[in-house]
N, C-alpha and C positions, 0 to 999 in steps of 0.2 A: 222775176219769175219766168218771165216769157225767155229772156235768155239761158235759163237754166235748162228750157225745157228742149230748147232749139240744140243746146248742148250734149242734152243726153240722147236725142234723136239723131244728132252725127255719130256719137259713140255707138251707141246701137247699129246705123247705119254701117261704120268700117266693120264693127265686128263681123256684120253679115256678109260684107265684103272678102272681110278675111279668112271668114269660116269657108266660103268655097272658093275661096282664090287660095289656099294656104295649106287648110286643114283638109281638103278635099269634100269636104258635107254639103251632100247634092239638094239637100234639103230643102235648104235657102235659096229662095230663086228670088230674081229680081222683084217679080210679083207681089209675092209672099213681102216682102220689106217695105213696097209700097202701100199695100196693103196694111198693114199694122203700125207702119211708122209715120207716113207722110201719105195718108186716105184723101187730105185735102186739096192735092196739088193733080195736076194734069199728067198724065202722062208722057207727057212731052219734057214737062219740067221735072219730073222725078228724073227720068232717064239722064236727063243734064247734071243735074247734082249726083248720081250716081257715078256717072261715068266721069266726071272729073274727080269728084272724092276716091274712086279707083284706080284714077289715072298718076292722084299725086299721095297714095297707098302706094304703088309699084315705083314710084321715081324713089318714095323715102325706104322703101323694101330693099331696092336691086341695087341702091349706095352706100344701104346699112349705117343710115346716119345718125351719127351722134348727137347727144346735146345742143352743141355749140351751131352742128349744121343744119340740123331741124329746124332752129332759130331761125339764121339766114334764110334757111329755105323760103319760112314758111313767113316772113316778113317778106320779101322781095314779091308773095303770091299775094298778102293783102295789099299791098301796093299797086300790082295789076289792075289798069284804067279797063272798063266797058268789064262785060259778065263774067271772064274766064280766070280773074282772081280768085279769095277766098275771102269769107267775112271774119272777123279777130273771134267769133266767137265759133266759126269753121277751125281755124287757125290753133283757137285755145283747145279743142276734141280731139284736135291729130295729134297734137304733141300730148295729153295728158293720153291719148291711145297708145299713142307709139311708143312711149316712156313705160308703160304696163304691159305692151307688147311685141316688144325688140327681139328678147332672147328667141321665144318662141317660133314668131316668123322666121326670123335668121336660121335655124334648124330644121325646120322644113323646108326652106328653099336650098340649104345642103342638103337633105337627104332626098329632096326632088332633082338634083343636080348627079348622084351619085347611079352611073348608068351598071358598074362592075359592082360584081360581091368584096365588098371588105373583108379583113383579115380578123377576125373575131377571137380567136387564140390561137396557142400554140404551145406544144409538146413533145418536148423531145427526148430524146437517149442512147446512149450509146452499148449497143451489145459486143458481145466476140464470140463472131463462127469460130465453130470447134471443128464442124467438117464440110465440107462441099457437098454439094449434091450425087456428084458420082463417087463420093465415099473419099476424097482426099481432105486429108487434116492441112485445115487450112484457122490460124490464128489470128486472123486482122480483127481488127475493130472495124463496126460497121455502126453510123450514122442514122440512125433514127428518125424521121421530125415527122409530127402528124398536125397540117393544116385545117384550122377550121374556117369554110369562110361562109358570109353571106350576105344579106342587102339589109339593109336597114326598115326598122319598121316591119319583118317580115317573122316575127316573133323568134320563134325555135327551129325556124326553116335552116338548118345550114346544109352544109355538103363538108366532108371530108377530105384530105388529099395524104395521102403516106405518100412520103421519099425516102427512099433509102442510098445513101452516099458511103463510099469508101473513103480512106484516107486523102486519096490523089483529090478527090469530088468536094471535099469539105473542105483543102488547101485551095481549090480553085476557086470555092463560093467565097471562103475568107478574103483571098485576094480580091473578089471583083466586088466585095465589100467597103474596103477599105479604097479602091480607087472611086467607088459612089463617094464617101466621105470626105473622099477629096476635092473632088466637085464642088458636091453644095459649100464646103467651107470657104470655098474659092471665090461661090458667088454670094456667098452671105457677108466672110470679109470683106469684098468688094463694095459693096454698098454701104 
């Protein structure tokens, strides 16, 4: 029983951790967690348990590890002599956490990594001026594309971008298209 409960006070513990290390929820403050989770313990010693259950929260966060390396990980830390290991029943809360909490951390630490607006759609078409502006009959086809972009998590916020390309403009982007494609092929065959 007592390990069950030791159990669910780690699990509870990362999530607190996670909730403002991840999800940004200013809520949860160190306090607030010792308070309702671990009332019994000193101050001194919650902080310790905190800050290393934080500390190997971020090692297994910023490696994004798998199954097999969570294992390792997290055997090689119960194995650590004197206090800065981890107990098998610390050991058994991180991996049943991080197994129910992978994807999600993983995706906030992308969309906390992503400083530019992403490309969010795209629309394009192709018209044909009939006349010029100073009244000259003019028949080209003209290049369309209307950018949508924005940052993630930032709901309905975007911003718009119109281009408009001629023939010459759309043959130029196509080429410097297909020499991108030649690149990365170059270094994706390579490896």
């Amino acid at each position: 029983m007592a390990d069950a409960d030791s159990q669910r006070c780690v699990s509870a513990l990362l999530n607190g951790i996670t909730q403002t290390l991840y999800y940004g929820n200013t809520e949860i403050t160190e306090e607030f967690l010792k308070n309702e989770l671990y009332a019994e313990m000193t101050q001194d010693e919650f902080r310790a348990l905190h800050d290393k259950m934080r500390s190997l929260l971020k090692s297994i966060a910023s490696a994004d590890m798998d199954q097999a390396q969570l294992e390792a990980f997290l055997t090689a830390q119960t194995r650590k002599q004197g206090g800065s290991g981890v107990t098998p029943e610390q050991a058994a809360a991180l991996a049943r956490f991080w197994k129910a909490h992978r994807t999600r951390v993983r995706e906030s630490l992308l969309a906390q990594s992503r400083w530019e607006p992403g490309l969010r759609g795209l629309k394009w078409r192709v018209d044909l001026h009939t006349s010029a502006s100073r009244g000259q009959v003019s028949n080209s086809p003209v290049a369309l594309v209307e950018l949508e972009l924005g940052r993630p998590g930032e709901g309905e916020s975007s911003e718009f971008v119109c281009l408009e390309f001629d023939e010459q403009k759309v043959n130029l982007v196509l080429k410097k298209m297909a020499e991108l494609q030649e690149s990365i092929d170059s270094v994706v065959h390579r490896s």
